[in-house]
C-alpha positions as CSV (number, residue, x, y, z in Angstrom):
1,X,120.9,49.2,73.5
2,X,119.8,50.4,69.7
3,X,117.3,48.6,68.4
4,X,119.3,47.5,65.5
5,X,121.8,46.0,67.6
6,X,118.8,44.4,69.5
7,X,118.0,42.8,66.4
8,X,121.0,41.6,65.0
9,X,121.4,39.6,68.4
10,X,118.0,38.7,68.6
11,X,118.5,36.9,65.1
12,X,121.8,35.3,66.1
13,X,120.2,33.0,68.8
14,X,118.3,30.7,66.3
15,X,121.2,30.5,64.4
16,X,123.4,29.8,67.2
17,X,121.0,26.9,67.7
18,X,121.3,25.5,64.1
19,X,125.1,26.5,64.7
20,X,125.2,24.1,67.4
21,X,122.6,21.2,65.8
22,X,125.4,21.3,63.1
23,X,128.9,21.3,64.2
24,X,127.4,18.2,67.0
25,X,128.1,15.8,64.2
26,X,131.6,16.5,63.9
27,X,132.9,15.8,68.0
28,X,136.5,15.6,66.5
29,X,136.3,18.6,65.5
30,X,135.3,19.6,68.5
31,X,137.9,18.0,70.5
32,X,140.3,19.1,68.8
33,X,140.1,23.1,68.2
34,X,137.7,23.6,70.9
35,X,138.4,21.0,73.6
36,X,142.1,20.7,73.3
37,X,142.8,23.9,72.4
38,X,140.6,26.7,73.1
39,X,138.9,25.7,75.7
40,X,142.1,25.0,78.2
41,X,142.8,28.7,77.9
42,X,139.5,30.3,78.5
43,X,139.2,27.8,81.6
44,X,142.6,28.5,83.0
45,X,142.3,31.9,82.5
46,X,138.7,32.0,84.4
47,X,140.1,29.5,87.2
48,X,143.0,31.6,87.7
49,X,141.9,35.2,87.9
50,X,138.4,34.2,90.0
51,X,139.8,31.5,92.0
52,X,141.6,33.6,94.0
53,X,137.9,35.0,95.2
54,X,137.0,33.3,99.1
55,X,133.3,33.1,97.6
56,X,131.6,32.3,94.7
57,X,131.0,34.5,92.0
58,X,129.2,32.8,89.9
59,X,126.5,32.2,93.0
60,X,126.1,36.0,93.0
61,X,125.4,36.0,89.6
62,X,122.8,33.6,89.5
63,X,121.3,36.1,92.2
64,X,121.6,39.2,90.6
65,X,119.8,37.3,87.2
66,X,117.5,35.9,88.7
67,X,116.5,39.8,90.3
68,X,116.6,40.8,87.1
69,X,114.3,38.1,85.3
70,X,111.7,39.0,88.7
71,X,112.3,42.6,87.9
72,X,111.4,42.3,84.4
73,X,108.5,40.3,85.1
74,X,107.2,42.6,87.8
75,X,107.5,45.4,85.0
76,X,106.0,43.7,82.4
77,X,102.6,42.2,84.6
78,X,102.2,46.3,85.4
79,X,102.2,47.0,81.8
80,X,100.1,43.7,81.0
81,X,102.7,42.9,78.3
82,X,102.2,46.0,76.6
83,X,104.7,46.8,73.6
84,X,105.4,43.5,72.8
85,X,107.7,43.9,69.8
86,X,110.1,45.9,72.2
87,X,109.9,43.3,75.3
88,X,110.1,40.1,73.2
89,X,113.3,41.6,71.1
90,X,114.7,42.5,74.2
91,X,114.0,39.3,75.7
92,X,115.5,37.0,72.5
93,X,118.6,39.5,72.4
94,X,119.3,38.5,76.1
95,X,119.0,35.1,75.6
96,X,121.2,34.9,72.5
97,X,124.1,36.4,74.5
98,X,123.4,34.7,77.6
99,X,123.3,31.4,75.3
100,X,126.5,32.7,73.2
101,X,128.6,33.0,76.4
102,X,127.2,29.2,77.8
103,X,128.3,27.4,74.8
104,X,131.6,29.5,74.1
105,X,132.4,29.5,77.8
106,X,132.0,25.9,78.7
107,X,128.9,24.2,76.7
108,X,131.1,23.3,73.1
109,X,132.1,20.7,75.8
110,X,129.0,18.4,75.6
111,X,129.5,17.8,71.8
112,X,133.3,16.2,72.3
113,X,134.3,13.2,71.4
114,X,132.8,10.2,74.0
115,X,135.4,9.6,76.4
116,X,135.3,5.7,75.7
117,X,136.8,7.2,71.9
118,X,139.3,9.5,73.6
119,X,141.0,6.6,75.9
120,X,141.3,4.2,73.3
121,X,138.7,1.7,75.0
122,X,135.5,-0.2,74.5
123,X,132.0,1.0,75.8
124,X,130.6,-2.8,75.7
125,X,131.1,-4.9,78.5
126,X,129.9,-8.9,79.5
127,X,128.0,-9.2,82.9
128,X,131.2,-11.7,83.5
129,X,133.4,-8.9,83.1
130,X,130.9,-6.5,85.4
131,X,131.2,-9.7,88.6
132,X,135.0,-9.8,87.8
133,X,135.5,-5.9,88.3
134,X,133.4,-5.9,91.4
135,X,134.7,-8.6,93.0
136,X,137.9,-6.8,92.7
137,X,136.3,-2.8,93.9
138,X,134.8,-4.9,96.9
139,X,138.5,-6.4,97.8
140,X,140.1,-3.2,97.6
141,X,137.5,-1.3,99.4
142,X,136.9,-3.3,102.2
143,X,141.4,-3.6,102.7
144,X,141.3,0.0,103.0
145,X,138.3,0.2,105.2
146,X,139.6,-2.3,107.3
147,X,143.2,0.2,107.7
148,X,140.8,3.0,108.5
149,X,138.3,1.2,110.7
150,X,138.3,-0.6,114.3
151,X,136.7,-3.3,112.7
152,X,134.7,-4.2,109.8
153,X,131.4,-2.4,111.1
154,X,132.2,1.2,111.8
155,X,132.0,3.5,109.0
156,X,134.4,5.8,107.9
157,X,134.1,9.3,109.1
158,X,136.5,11.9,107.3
159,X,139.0,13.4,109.5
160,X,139.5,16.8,107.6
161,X,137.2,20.1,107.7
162,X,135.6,21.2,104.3
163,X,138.9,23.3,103.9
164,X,141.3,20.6,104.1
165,X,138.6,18.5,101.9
166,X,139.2,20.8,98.6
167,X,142.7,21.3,99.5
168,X,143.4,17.9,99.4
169,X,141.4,17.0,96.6
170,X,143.3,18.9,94.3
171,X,146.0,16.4,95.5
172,X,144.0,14.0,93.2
173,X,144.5,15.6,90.1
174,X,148.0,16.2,90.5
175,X,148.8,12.5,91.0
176,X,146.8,11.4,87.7
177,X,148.2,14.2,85.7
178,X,151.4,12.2,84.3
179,X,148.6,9.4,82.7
180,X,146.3,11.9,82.0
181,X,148.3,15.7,80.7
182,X,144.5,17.0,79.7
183,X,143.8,16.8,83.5
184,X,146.1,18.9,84.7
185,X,144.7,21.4,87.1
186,X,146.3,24.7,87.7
187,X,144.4,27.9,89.2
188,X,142.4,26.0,91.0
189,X,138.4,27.3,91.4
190,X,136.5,25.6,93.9
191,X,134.3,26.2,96.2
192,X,131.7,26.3,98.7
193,X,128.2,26.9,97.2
194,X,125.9,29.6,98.9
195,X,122.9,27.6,97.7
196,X,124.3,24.1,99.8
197,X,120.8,24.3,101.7
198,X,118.2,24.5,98.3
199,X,120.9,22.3,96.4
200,X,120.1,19.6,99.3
201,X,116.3,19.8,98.8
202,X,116.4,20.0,95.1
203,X,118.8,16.6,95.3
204,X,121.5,17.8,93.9
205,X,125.7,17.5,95.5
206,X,127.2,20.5,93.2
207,X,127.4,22.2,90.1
208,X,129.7,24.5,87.5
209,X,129.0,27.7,86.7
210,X,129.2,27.8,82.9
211,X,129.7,32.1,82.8
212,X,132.1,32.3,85.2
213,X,133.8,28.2,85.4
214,X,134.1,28.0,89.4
215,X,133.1,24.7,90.8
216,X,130.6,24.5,93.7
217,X,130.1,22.2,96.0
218,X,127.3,21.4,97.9
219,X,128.7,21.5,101.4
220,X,125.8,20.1,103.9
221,X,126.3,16.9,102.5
222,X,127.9,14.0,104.0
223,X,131.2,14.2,104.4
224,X,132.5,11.2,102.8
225,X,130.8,11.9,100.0
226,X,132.7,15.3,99.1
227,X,135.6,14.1,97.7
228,X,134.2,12.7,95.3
229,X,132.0,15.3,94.6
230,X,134.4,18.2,94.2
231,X,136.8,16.2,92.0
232,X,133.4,15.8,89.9
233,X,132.8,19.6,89.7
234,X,137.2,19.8,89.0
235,X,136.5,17.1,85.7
236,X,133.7,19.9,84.8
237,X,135.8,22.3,85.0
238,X,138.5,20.8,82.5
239,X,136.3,20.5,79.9
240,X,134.2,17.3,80.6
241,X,130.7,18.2,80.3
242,X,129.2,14.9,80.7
243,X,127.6,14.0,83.7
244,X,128.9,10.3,83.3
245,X,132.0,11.2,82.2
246,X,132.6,13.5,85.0
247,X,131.5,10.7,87.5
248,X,134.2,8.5,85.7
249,X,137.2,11.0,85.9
250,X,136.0,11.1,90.0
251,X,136.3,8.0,90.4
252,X,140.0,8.1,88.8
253,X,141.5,11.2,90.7
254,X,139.4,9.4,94.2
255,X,141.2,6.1,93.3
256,X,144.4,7.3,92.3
257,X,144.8,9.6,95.9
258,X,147.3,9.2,98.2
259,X,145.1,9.6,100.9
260,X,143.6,6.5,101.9
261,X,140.6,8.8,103.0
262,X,140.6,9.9,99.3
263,X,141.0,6.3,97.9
264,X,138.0,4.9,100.2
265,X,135.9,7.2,99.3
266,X,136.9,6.7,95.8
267,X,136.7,3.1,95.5
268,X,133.6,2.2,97.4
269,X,131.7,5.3,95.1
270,X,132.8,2.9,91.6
271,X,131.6,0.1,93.7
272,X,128.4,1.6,94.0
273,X,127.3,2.0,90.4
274,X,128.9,-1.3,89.7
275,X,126.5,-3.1,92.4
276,X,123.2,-0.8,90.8
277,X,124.7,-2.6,87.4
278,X,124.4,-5.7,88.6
279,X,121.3,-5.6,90.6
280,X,119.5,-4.6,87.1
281,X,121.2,-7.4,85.4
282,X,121.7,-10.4,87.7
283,X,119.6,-9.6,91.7
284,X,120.6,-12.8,92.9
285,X,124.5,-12.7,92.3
286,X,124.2,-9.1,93.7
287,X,122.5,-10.0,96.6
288,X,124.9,-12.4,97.1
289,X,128.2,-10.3,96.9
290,X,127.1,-7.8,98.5
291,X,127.6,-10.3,101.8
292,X,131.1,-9.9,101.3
293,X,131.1,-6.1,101.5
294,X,132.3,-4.8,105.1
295,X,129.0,-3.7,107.1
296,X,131.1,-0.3,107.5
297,X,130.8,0.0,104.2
298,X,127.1,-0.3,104.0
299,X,126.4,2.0,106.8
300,X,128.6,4.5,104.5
301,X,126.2,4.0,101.8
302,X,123.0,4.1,104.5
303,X,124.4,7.1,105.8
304,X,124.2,9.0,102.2
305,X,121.3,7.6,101.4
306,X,119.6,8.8,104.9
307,X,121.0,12.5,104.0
308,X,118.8,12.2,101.1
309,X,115.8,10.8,102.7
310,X,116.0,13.9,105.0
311,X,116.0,16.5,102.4
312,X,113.3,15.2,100.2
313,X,110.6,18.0,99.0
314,X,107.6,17.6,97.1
315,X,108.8,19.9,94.6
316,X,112.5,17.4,94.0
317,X,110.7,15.5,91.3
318,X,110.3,18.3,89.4
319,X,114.1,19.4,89.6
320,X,114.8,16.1,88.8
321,X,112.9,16.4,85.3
322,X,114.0,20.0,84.9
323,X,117.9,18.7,84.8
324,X,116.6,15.4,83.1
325,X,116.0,17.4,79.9
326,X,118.5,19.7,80.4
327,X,120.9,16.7,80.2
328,X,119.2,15.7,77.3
329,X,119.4,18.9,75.7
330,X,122.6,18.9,75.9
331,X,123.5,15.7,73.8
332,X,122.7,13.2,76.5
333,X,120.1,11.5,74.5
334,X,119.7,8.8,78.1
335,X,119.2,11.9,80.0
336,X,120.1,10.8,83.5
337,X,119.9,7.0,82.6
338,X,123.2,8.0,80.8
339,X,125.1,7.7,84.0
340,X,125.1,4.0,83.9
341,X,128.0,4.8,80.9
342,X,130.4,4.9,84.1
343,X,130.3,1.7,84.4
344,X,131.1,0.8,80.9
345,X,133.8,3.1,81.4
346,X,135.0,1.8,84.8
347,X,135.0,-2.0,83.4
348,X,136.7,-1.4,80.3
349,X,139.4,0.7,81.9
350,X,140.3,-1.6,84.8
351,X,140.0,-4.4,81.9
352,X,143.0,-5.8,84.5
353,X,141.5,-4.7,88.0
354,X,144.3,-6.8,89.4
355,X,147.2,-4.5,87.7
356,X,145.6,-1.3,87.6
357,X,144.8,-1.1,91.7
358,X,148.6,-1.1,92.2
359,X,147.8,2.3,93.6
């Protein structure tokens, strides 16, 4: 590449920053011309001509950059940094269109309007109103355990391969499309990640691939926990960057299924951040419901949380804080404390549990 073009790109990745510090006061903007309108066709248009791909190619990618960035430091080490007016330009040009294609691809996403705005509800919620709702996702979940389930201490295995598991979560999305057009999903993209052993040890269930928008999913993990997971990576994938929000739109399409496998996994997943809730506000009423919870249900939760247990590394902490400020970064000032915004979202939503679990 010339070095004038070096520079001119090398020059546009500050401003691209002050670029993005700017237009991140103006979300409605943002919904509305990027969001809304130009975003839906550079996703479907991603989904639909790498989707049909039986791997991922976005894993590949990460890959061949990451052979790259060793490559280039191999080179440079030799040279002991030698020239570095030439390596640092070269550097700061790849970065600016690395950074250009994040943001233009996918990462405008993160500066949207909050999803609380977009539905119309409120983000502010009374510990009364937390009890209420999880009185009612305990009900629900434990009637479908109990169709599932011998009896109220066997947990729920999922009777699918990981196959039938994406092909059926798709299922999800189609049923909540009619309430929710922005969430239909055609072309779909997703799939299995080739990093499912690391992602495990590094704590993490999936991911999107910003350059390329396919959805992985972390596929070693328990599977009751993929459904929810992959419709996570789908709500990604249609443009909602947030982690919480993400978690919140999982919780609908999981809910929403026909698939009772779907819907348990669904339901007792809200249950769980609404019981952390109200642990951190009120211990002894949690305590307390939590005896009217089906033991199957617990050993579902024991069962996840064991998976985790036996894929801790010393080095997950540090991953941890690596996405931590990543998601902070990335206008989520709360970092990964921001994910307790489900629940706000959850209770405010199913303001009337009792109406809107006629599913």
């Amino acid at each position: 590449m010339k070095r004038k073009s070096l520079i001119i790109l090398a020059l546009l990745l500050p401003l691209q920053i002050i670029f993005i510090k700017i237009i991140a006061n103006y979300p409605r903007f943002v919904e509305t011309w990027y969001s809304k309108i130009l975003y839906p066709e550079i996703s479907r248009i991603m989904r639909m001509s790498l989707g049909i791909l039986p791997f991922s190619l976005g894993d590949f990618l990460y890959a061949f950059l990451i052979i790259l960035l060793i490559r280039w430091l191999i080179i440079r080490i030799r040279q002991r940094f030698k020239n570095p007016k030439k390596w640092l330009l070269e550097a700061l040009a790849t970065l600016s269109i690395i950074y250009a294609c994040f943001n233009i691809f996918w990462g405008y996403n993160y500066y949207r309007l909050p999803l609380h705005q977009s539905l119309g509800i409120e983000n502010e919620y009374s510990t009364e109103e937390l009890i209420k709702l999880t009185e009612s996702l305990i009900s629900r979940s434990n009637s479908i355990h109990s169709e599932l389930a011998e009896n109220d201490s066997v947990k729920i295995d999922m009777p699918y391969d990981k196959n039938e598991l994406f092909n059926i979560t798709i299922e999800g999305y189609t049923n909540i499309s009619n309430e929710f057009p922005e969430l239909i999903y055609e072309g779909e993209s997703l799939k299995r990640s080739l990093y499912s052993i690391p992602l495990s040890y590094m704590g993490f269930n999936g991911y999107l691939n910003p350059l390329t928008n396919e959805a992985q999913v972390n596929t070693i993990i328990v599977p009751y926990k993929i459904p929810t997971t992959a419709s996570h990576e789908i709500g990604h994938q249609l443009g909602f960057a947030k982690e919480n929000e993400a978690n919140f739109i999982a919780c609908l399409a999981t809910m929403n299924h026909p698939d009772p496998y779907f819907k348990y996994s669904g339901f007792t997943f809200a249950l769980s951040y609404c019981l952390n809730e109200l642990y951190r506000r009120d211990k002894d009423k949690a305590e307390k419901i939590m005896e009217t919870i089906h033991p199957g249900i617990l050993a579902n939760y024991r069962e996840v949380q064991e998976f985790w247990i036996d894929h801790q590394n010393p080095f997950e902490p540090m991953f941890q804080v690596i996405y931590n400020r990543y998601l902070i970064a990335n206008n989520q000032a709360e970092g990964m404390k921001s994910y307790s915004y489900v629940v706000a979202l959850l209770v405010n939503y199913f303001e009337d549990p009792e109406s809107r679990f006629q599913l």
